[in-house]
N, C-alpha and C positions, 0 to 999 in steps of 0.2 A: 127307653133306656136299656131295657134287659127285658125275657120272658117273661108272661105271665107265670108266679108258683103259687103252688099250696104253701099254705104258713108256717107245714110243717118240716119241711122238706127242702133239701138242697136242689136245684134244679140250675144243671151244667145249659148254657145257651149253647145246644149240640143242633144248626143247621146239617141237612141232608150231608156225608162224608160223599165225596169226590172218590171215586175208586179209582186206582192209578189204569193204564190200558193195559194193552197186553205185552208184556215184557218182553224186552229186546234182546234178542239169541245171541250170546256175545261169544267169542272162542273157548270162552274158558269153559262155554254148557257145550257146545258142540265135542270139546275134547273130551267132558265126561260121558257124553253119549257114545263117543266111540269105542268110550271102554266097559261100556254096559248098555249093549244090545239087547231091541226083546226087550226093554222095559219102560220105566219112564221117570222121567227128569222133573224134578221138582224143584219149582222156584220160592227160593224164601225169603221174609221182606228183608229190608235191606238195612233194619235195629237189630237183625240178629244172626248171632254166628253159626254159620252153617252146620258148623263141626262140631256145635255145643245141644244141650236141651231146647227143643224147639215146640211150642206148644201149636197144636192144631191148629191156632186161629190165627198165627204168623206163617200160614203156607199161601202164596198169591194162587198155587194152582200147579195146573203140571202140565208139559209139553210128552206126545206118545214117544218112542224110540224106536223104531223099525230094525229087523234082523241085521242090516248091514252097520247099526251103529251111529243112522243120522236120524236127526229132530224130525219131527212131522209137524208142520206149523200147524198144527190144529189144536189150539190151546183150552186147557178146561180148565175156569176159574173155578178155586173153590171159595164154595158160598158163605162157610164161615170166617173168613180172612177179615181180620181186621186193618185196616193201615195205620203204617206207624204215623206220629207225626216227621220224620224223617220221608219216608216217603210219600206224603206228600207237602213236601216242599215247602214246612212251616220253617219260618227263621229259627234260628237256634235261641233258644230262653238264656234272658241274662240272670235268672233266678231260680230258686225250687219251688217258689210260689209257681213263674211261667212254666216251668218244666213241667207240672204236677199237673196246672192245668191242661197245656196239651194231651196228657196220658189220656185225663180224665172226657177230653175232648175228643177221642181216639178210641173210646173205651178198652184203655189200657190199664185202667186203676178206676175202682169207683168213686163217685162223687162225696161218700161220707170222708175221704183219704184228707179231702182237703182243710178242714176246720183246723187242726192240730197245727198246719204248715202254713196258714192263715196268722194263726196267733204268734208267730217269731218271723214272719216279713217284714219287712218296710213298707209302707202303704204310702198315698200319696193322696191325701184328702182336701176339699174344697176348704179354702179360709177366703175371708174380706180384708185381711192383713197378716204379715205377719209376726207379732203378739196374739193372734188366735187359737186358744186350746181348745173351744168346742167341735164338732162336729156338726155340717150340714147337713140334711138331705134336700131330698128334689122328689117333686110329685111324677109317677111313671103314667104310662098313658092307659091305665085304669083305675088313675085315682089312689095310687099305694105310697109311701114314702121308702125312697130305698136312698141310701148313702152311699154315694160312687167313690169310690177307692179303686187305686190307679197301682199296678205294680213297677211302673217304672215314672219319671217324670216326663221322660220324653213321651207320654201317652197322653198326658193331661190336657183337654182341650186348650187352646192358644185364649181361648176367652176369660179362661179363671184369672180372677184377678191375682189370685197368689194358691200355692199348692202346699200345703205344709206335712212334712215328713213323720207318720208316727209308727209308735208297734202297733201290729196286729192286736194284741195282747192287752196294750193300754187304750186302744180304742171301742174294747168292748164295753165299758161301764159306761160310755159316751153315746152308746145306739138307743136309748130308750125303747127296748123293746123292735126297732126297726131292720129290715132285712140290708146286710151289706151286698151291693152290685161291684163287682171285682171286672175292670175294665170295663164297662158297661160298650164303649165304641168301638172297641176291636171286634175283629173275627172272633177271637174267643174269649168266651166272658162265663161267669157264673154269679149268680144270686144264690146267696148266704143268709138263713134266717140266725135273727140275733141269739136265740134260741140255742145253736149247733154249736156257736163260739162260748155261750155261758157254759155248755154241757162240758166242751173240749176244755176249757179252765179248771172246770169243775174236778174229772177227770184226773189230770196233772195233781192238782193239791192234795188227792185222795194217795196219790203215789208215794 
């Protein structure tokens, strides 16, 4: 269903990132090379605007620029570039839940970011009917109970017999202690200890 985690800890299901290739020389980088010769051309991902603050880890790399003001296809990725989920070519999130996960799948935002935006989604949990207000879980393939919660309906296996709509929020006093798995079947998913979401309530009421 989801990674193996510690019990203490949020653990994002972050398979190997897909690094995008090597970026394709479009007119618009050749015109800037011609007007700055003798140096070099930096490409930057393509969640952020060129002409604004660009942190390190959103540079894909740079192309050289020879005296006459053309590229030198000899590209040097740089090593700390992170990819956006934009480039690469995640669907766009119908949510801030999905959104957030992406980042966090991206390491564009840490994984503690998500507890708080957990507790004001809509979730989408297992029922046998629906007049069902408890919550299920399912045993993962080491023996763990995690509760799968779904951010959209249309994610929900075709097998559940019914999916029923709750808060983030109202569904914590319902985990007995058990770790929530947020899409467990998509590409991107996280396991949530019940633990993270009592803190994140916790939290709030202190405010």
């Amino acid at each position: 269903m989801a990674q193996r985690d510690d019990a203490d800890r949020l653990v994002p299901n972050l398979p190997t990132t897909n690094r995008p290739g090597k970026p394709k020389i479009t007119e618009e980088m050749r015109a800037n090379a011609r007007a700055n010769p003798n140096s070099w051309l930096y490409v930057i991902d393509e969640a952020f605007d060129p002409n604004g603050p660009v942190p390190s880890w959103a540079v894909v790399g740079a192309y050289p620029v020879n005296a006459r003001g053309k590229i030198v296809e000899d590209f040097h990725p740089n090593d700390r570039y992170r990819p956006s989920p934009k480039a690469l070519g995640f669907p766009d999130p119908g949510n801030e839940l999905e959104r957030l996960l992406q980042l966090v799948r991206t390491n564009h935002r840490p994984a503690e970011d998500l507890p708080p935006v957990i507790l004001n989604a809509t979730l989408f949990v297992y029922a046998m009917s629906p007049l069902q207000r408890t919550v299920i879980g399912f045993h993962n393939t080491d023996g763990r109970v995690l509760v799968p919660a779904y951010t959209s309906k249309a994610l929900v296996p075709r097998e559940w017999p019914h999916a029923r709509a709750v808060l983030g929020r109202d569904m914590v006093p319902l985990l007995a202690g058990h770790p929530v798995a947020i899409n467990p079947h998509d590409v991107i998913t996280a396991v949530v200890p019940a633990e993270h979401l009592e803190y994140a309530l916790a939290r709030e009421a202190r405010r």
